[in-house]
N, C-alpha and C positions, 0 to 999 in steps of 0.2 A: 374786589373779590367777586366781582360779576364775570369772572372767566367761565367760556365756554365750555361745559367738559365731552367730548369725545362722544358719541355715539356710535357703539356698532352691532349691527344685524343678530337678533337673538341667533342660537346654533341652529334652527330649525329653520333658520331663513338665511343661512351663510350660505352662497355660492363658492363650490369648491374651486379654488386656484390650480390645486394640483391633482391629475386623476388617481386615482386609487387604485393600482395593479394587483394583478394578483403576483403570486409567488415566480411563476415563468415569466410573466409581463416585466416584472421587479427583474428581471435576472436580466431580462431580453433591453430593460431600458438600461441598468446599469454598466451594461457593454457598453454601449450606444455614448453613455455620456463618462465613460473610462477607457476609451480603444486603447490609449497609449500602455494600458495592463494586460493587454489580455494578449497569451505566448501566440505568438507569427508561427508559424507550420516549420517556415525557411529555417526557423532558429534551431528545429531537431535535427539532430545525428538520422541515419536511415539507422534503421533496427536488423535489419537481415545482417552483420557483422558483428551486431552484438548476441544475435539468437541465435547465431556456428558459437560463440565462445560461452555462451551460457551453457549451450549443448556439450558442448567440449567439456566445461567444466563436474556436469551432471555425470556422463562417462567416467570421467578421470575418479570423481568422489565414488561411485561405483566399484569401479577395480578397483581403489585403496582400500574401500568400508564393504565390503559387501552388507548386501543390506540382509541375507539371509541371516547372519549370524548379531547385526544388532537384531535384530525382531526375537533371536533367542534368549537377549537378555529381558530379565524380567523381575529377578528379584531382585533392588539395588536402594541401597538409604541415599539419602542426602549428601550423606559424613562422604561414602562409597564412592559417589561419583566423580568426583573431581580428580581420583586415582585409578579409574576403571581405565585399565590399558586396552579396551575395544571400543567403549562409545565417546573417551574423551575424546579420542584423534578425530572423530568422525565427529563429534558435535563442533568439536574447533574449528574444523574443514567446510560446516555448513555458512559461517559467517561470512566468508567472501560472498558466497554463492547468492546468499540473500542478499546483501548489498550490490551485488551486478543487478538482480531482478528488479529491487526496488530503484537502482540510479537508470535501467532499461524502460520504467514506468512513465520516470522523472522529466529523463534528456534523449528519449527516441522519438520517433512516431509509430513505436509498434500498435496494432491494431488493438482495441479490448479483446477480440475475440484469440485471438494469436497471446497476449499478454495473461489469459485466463490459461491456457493451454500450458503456457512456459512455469506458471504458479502453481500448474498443477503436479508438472514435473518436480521442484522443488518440494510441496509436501509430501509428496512420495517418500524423500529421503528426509525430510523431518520426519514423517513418522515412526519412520525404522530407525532412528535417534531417539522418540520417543521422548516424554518430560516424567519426571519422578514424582509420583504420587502416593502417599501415604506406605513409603518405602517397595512402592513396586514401577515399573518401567509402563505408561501407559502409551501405548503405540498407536492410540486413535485420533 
C-alpha cells in the first residue's frame, strides 16, 4: 500500500495545453481542423438563372394577385381565410416562391447583397398577403 499516488500541478500552476480562442479564432480553427465540412464554392449552381426565374415568378404572382387589391382586404377571421376567394390563391401562390428564395440561399452562390434584394422582393408580396390578426388582415 506504499503506491505512489499522482501529483499534479495546482490550477494556478497548470500550463495550458490548448490555447483559448476567442469566438472568431474558435470558428477560424474549427475550419482548419474540419476542411472536409466546409461547402467548396465549385459545389453551387450560378444564381443569375435562378434570379430570371425567381423574377419571373414575382411578375407572374403579380399579374394573377395583384397586390392592390389584397392590401384592400382587411377585415378577415381565421374561420374566413381559408375560403377567401382573393388572398387564398395568392397566399397559396407565395409557397413556391419562398421556397425557390430559400433553396436560392441554400444551392447558389448568390451574393448577400443580391439575396437581401431578391427577399426583399418577396416581402413585398407577403405583405400584401398579409397574416390574420386578431380578425383583421395585417399587412406589415
Amino acid at each position: 500500500m506504499n503506491e505512489k499516488m499522482p501529483t499534479f500541478p495546482a490550477p494556478e500552476n497548470k500550463t495550458e495545453t490548448k490555447a483559448e480562442y476567442s469566438g472568431e479564432e474558435q470558428a477560424v480553427q474549427w475550419l482548419k481542423d474540419h476542411p472536409e465540412l466546409v461547402a467548396v464554392p465549385e459545389a453551387l449552381k450560378e444564381s443569375g438563372p435562378e434570379i430570371e426565374k425567381f423574377k419571373v415568378d414575382v411578375a407572374w404572382f403579380e399579374v394573377e394577385h395583384p397586390l392592390e387589391q389584397l392590401h384592400l382586404i382587411v377585415d378577415l377571421t381565421a374561420e374566413q381565410a381559408p375560403r377567401h376567394p382573393i388572398r387564398e390563391p395568392a397566399r397559396l401562390a407565395l409557397i413556391p416562391i419562398v421556397a425557390r428564395l430559400t433553396a436560392m440561399k441554400r444551392e447558389t452562390d448568390i451574393s448577400d447583397e443580391k439575396y437581401e434584394e431578391m427577399k426583399a422582393l418577396y416581402k413585398r408580396l407577403s405583405r400584401a398577403v398579409g397574416m390574420i390578426r386578431n380578425n383583421k388582415v395585417d399587412h406589415q
